[in-house]
VMD Tcl script that builds the backbone (N, CA, C; Angstrom):
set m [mol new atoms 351]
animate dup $m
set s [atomselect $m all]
$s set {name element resname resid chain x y z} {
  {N N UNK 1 A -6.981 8.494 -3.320}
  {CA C UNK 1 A -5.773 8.309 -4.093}
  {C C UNK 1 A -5.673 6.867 -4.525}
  {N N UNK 2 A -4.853 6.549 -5.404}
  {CA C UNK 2 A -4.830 4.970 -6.223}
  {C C UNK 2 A -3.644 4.418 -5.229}
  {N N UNK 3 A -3.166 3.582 -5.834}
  {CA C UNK 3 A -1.695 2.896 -5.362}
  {C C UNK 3 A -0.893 4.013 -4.957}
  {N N UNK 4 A -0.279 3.784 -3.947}
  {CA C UNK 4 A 0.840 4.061 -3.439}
  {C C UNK 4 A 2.042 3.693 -3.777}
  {N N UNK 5 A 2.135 2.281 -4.218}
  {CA C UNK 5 A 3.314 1.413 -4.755}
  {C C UNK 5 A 4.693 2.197 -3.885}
  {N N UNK 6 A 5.157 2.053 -3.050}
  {CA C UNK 6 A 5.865 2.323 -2.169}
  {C C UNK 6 A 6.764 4.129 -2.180}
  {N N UNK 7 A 6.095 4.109 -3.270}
  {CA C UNK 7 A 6.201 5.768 -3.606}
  {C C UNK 7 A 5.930 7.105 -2.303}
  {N N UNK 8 A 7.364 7.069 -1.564}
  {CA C UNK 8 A 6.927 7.591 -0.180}
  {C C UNK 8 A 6.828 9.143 -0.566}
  {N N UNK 9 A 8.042 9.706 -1.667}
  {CA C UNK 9 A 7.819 10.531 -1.283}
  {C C UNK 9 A 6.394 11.812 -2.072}
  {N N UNK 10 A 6.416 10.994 -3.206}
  {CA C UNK 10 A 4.922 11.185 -3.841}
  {C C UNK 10 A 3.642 11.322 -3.079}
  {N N UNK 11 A 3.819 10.200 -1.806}
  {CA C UNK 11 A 2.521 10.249 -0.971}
  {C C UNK 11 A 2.628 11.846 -0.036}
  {N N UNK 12 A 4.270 11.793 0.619}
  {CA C UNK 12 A 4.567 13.130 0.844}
  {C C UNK 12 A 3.677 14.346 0.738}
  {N N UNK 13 A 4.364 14.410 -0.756}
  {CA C UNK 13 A 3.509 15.431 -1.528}
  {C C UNK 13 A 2.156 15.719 -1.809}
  {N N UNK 14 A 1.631 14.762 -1.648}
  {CA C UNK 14 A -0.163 14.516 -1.715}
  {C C UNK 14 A -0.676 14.685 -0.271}
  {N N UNK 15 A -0.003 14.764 0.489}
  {CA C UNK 15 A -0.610 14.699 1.610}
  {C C UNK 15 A -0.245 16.093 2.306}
  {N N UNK 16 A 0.463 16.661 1.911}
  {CA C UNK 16 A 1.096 18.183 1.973}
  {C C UNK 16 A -0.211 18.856 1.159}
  {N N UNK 17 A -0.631 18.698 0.042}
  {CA C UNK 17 A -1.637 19.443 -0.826}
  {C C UNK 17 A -2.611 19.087 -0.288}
  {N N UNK 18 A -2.751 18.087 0.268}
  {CA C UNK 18 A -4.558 17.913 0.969}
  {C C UNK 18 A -4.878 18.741 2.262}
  {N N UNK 19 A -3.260 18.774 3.210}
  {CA C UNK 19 A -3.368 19.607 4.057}
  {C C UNK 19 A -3.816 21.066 3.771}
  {N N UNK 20 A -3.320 21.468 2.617}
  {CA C UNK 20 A -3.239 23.235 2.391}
  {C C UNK 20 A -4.766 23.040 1.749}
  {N N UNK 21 A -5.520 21.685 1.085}
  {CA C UNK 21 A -6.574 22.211 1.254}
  {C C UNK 21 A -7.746 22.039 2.048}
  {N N UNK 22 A -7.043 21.742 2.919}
  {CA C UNK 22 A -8.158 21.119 4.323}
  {C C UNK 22 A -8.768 20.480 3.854}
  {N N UNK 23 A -8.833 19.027 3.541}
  {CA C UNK 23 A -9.331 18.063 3.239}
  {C C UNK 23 A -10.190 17.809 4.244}
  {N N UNK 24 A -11.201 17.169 4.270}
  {CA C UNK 24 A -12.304 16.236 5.244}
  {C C UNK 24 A -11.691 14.988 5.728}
  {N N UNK 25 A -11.021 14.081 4.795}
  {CA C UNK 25 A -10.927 13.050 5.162}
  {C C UNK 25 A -9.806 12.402 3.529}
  {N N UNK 26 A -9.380 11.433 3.822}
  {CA C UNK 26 A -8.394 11.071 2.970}
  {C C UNK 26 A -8.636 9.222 2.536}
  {N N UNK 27 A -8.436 8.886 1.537}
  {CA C UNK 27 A -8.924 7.648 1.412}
  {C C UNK 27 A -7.744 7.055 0.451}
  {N N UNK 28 A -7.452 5.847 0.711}
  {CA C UNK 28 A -6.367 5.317 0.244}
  {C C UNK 28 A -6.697 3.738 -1.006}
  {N N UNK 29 A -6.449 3.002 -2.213}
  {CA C UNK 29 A -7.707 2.789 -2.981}
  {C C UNK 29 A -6.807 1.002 -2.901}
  {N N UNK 30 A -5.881 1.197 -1.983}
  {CA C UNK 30 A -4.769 -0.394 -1.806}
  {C C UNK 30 A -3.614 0.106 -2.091}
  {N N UNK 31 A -3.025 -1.466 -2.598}
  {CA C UNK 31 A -1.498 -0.822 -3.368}
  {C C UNK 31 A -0.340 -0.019 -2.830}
  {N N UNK 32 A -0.193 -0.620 -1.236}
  {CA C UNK 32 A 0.655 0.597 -0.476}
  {C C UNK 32 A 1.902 0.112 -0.876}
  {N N UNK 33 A 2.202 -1.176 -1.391}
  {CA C UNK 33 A 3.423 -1.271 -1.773}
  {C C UNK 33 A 3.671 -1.643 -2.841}
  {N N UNK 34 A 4.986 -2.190 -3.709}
  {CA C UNK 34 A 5.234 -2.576 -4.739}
  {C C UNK 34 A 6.293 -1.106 -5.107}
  {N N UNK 35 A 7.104 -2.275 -6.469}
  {CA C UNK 35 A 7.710 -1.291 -7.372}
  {C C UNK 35 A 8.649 -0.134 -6.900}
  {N N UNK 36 A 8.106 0.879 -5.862}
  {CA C UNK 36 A 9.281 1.706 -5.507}
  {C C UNK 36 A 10.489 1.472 -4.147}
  {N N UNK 37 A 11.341 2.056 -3.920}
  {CA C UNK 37 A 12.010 1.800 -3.076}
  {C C UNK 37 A 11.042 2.226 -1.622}
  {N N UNK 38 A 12.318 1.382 -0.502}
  {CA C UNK 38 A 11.659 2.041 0.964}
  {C C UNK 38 A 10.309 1.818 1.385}
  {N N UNK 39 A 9.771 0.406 0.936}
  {CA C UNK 39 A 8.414 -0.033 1.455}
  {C C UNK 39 A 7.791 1.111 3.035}
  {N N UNK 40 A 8.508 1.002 3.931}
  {CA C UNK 40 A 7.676 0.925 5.115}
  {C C UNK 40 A 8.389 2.552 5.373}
  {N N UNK 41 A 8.419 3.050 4.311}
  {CA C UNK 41 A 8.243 4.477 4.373}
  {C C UNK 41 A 7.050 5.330 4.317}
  {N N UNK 42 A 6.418 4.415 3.689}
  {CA C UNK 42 A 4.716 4.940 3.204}
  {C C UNK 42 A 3.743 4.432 4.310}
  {N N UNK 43 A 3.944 3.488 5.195}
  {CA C UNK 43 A 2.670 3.124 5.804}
  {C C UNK 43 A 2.823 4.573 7.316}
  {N N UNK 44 A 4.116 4.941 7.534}
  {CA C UNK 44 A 4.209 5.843 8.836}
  {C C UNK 44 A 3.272 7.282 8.240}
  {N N UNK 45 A 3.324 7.838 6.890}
  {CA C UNK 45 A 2.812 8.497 6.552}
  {C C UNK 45 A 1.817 8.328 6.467}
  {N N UNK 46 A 0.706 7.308 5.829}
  {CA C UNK 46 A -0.282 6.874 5.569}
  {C C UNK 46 A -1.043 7.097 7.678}
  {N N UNK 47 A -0.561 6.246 8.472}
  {CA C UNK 47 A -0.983 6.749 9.687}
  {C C UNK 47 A -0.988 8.194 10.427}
  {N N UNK 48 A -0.297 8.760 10.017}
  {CA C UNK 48 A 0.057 9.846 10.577}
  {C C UNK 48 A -0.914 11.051 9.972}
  {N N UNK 49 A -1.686 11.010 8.626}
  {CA C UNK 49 A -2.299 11.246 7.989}
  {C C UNK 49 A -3.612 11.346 8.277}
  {N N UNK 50 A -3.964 9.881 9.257}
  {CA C UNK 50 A -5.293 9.447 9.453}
  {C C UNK 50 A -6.179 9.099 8.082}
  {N N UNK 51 A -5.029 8.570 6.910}
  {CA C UNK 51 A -6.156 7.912 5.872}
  {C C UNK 51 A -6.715 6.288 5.901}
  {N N UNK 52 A -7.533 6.613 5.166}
  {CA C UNK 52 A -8.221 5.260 5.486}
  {C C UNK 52 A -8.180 4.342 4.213}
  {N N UNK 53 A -7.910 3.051 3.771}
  {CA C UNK 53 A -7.275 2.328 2.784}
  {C C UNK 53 A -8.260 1.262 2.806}
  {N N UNK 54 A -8.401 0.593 1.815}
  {CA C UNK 54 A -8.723 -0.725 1.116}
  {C C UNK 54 A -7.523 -1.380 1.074}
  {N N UNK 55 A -8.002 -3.042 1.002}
  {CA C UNK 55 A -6.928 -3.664 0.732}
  {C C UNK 55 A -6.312 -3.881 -0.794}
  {N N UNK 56 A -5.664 -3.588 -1.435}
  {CA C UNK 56 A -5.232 -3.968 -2.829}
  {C C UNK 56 A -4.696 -5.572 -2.800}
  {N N UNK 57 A -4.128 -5.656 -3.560}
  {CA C UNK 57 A -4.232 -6.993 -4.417}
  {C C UNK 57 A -2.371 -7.412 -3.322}
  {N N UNK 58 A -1.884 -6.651 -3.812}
  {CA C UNK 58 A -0.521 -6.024 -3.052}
  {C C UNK 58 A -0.660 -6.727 -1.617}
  {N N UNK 59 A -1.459 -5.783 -0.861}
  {CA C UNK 59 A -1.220 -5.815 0.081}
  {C C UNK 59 A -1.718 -7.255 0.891}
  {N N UNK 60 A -2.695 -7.219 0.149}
  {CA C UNK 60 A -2.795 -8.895 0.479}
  {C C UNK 60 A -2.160 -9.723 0.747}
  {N N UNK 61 A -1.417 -9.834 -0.536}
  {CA C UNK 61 A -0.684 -10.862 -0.915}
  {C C UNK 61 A 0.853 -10.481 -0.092}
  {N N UNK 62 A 1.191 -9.840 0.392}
  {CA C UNK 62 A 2.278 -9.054 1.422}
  {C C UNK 62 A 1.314 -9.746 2.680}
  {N N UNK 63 A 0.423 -9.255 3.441}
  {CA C UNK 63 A 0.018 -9.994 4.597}
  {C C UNK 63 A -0.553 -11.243 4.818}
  {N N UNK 64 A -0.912 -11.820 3.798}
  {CA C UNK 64 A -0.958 -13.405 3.691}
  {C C UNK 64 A 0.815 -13.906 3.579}
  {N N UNK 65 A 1.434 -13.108 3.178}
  {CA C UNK 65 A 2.991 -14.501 3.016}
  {C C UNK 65 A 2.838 -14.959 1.695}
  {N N UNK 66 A 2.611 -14.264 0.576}
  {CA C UNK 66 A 2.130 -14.949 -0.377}
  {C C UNK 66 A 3.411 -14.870 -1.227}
  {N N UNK 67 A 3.799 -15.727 -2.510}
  {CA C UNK 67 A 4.806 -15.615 -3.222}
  {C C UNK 67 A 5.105 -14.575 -4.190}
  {N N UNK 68 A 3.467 -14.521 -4.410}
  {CA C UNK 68 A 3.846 -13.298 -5.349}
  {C C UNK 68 A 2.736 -12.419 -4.947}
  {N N UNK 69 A 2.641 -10.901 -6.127}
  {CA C UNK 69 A 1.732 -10.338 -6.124}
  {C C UNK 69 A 0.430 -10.477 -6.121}
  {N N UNK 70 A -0.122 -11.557 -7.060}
  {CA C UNK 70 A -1.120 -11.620 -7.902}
  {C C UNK 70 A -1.330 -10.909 -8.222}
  {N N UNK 71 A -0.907 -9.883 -9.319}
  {CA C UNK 71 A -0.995 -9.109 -10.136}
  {C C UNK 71 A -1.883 -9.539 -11.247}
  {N N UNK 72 A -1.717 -10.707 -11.412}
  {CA C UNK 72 A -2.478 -11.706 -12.483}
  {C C UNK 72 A -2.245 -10.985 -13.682}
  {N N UNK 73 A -0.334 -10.867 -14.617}
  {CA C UNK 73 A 0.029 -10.464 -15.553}
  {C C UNK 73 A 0.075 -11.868 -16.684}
  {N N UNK 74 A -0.179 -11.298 -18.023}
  {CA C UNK 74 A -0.262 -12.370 -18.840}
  {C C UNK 74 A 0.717 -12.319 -19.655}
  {N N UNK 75 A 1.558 -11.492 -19.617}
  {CA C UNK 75 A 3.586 -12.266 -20.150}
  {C C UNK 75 A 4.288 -12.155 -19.534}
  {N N UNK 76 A 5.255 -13.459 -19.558}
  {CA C UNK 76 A 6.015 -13.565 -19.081}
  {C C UNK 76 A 7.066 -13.042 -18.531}
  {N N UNK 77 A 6.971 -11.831 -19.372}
  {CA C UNK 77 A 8.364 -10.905 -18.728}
  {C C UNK 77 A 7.607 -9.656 -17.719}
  {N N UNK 78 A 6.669 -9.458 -17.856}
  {CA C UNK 78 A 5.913 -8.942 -16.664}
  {C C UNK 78 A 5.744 -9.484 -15.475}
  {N N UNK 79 A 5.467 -10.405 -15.719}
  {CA C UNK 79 A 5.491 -12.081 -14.497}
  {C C UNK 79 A 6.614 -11.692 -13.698}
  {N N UNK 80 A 7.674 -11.939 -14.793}
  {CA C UNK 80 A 9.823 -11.922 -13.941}
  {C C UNK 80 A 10.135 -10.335 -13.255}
  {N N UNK 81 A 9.194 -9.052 -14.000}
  {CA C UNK 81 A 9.665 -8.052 -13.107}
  {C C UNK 81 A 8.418 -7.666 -11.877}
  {N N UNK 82 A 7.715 -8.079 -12.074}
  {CA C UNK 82 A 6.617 -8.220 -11.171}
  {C C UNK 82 A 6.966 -9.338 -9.963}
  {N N UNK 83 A 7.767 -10.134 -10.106}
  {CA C UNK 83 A 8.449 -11.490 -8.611}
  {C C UNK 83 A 9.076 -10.481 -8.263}
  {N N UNK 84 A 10.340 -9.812 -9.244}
  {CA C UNK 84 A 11.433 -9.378 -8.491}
  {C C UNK 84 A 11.247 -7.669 -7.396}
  {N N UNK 85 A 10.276 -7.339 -8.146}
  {CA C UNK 85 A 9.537 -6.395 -7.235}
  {C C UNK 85 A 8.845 -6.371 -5.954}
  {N N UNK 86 A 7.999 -7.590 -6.017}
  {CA C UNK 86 A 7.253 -8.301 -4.757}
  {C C UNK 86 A 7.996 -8.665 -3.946}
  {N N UNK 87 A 9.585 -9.396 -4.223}
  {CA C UNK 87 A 10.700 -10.253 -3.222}
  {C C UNK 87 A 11.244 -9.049 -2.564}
  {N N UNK 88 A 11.057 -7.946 -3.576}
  {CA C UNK 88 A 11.973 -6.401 -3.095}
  {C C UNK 88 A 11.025 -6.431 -1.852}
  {N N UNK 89 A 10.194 -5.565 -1.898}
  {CA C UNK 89 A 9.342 -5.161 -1.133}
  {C C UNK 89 A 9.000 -6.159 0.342}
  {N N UNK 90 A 8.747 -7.550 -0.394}
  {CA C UNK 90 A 8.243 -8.490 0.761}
  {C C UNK 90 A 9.601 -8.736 2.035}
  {N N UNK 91 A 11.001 -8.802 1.716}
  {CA C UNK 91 A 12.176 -8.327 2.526}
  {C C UNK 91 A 12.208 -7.188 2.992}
  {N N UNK 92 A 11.929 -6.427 2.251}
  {CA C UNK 92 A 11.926 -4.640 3.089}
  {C C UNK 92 A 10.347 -3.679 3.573}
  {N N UNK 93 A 9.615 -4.737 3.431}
  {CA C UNK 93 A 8.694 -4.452 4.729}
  {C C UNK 93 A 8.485 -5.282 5.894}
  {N N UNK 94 A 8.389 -4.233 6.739}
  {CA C UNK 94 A 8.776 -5.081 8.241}
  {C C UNK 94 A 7.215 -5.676 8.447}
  {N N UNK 95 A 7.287 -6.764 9.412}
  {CA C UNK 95 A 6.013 -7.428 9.390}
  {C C UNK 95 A 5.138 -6.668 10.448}
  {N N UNK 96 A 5.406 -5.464 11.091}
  {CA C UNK 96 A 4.383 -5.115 11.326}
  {C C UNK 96 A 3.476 -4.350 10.409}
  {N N UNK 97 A 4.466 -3.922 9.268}
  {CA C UNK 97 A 2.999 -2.852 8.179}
  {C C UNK 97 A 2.657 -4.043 7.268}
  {N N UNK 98 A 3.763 -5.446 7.440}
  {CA C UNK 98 A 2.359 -6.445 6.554}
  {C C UNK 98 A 1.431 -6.999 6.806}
  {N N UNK 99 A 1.390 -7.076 8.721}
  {CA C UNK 99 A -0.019 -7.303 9.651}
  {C C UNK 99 A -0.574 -6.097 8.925}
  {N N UNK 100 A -0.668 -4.926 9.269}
  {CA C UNK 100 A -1.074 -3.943 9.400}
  {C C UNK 100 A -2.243 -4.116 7.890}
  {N N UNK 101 A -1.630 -4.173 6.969}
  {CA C UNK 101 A -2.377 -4.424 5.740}
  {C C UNK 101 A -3.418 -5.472 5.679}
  {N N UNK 102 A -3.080 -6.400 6.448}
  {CA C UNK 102 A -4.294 -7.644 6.685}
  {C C UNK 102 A -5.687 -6.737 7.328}
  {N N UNK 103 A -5.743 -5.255 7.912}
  {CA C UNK 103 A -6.472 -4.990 8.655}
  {C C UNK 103 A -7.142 -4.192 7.634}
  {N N UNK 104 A -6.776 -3.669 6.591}
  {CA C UNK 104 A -7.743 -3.597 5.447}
  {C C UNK 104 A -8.782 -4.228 5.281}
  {N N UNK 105 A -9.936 -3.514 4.797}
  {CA C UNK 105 A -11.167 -4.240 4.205}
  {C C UNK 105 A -10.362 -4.858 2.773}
  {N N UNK 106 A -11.006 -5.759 2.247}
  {CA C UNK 106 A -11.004 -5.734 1.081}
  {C C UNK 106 A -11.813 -5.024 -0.009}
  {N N UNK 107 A -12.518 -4.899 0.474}
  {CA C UNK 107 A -13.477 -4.830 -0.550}
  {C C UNK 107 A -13.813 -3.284 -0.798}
  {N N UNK 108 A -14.716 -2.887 0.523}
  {CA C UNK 108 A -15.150 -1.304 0.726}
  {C C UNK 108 A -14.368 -0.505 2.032}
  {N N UNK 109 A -14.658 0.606 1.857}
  {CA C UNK 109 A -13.688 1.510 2.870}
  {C C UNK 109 A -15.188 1.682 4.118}
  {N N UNK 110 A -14.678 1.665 5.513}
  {CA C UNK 110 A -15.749 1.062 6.432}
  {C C UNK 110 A -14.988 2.231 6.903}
  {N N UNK 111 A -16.140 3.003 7.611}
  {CA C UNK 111 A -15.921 4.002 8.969}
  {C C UNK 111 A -15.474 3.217 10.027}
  {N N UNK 112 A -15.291 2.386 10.679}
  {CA C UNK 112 A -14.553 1.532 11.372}
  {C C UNK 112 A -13.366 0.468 11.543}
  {N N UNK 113 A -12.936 0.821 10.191}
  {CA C UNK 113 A -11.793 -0.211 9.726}
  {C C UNK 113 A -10.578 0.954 10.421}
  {N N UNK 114 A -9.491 0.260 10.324}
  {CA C UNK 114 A -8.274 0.803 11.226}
  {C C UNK 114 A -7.763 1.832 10.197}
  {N N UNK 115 A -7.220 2.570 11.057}
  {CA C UNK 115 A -6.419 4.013 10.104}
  {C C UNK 115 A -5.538 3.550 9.656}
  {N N UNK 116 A -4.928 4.201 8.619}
  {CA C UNK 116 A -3.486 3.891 7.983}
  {C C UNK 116 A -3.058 2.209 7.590}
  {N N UNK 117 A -3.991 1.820 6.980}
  {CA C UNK 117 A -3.768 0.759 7.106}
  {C C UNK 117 A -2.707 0.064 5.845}
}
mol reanalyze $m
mol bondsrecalc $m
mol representation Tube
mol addrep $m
């Protein structure tokens, strides 16, 4: 699956359809937060799931402490709703799912990297 962007109950639903089709395994592509309401609604699902995630750009920048996304948008008014989204999110996720995101690979999805991350 792509971003999550804090879209809990969308993940919900995706994870309800993977069940009915007995999925193997579930893979998550970053991006657990941003943009929707209820940040740390999505990471209890995401564990509970047993999927396995990359780090996005997001989540990074959420477990570093970072100011913004790095979204790396090139106007300005994308810039202003892209802060006010990140400040959303970076207050209403608790710092254990923004550790939690540091435990992402970046790069590739590793049979040994932590669940639900």
């Amino acid at each position: 699956m792509g971003g999550v962007y804090n879209n809990w109950l969308a993940l919900d639903a995706l994870l309800e359809d993977a069940r009915r089709r007995d999925v193997d395994a579930l893979f998550c592509l970053g991006d657990m937060g941003g943009f929707g309401p209820h940040p740390d609604r999505v990471f209890p699902l995401l564990r509970e799931a047993d999927v396995q995630a990359i780090q996005g750009n997001y989540d990074e920048s959420l477990a570093m402490g970072r100011t913004d996304c790095g979204c790396g948008y090139t106007d300005p008014r994308d810039n202003h709703y892209a802060l006010v989204s990140y400040r959303y999110t970076f207050r209403n996720t608790s710092t254990e799912n923004r550790r939690g995101s540091a435990a992402c690979p970046a790069i590739a999805v590793s049979t040994s990297a932590p669940t639900g991350c």
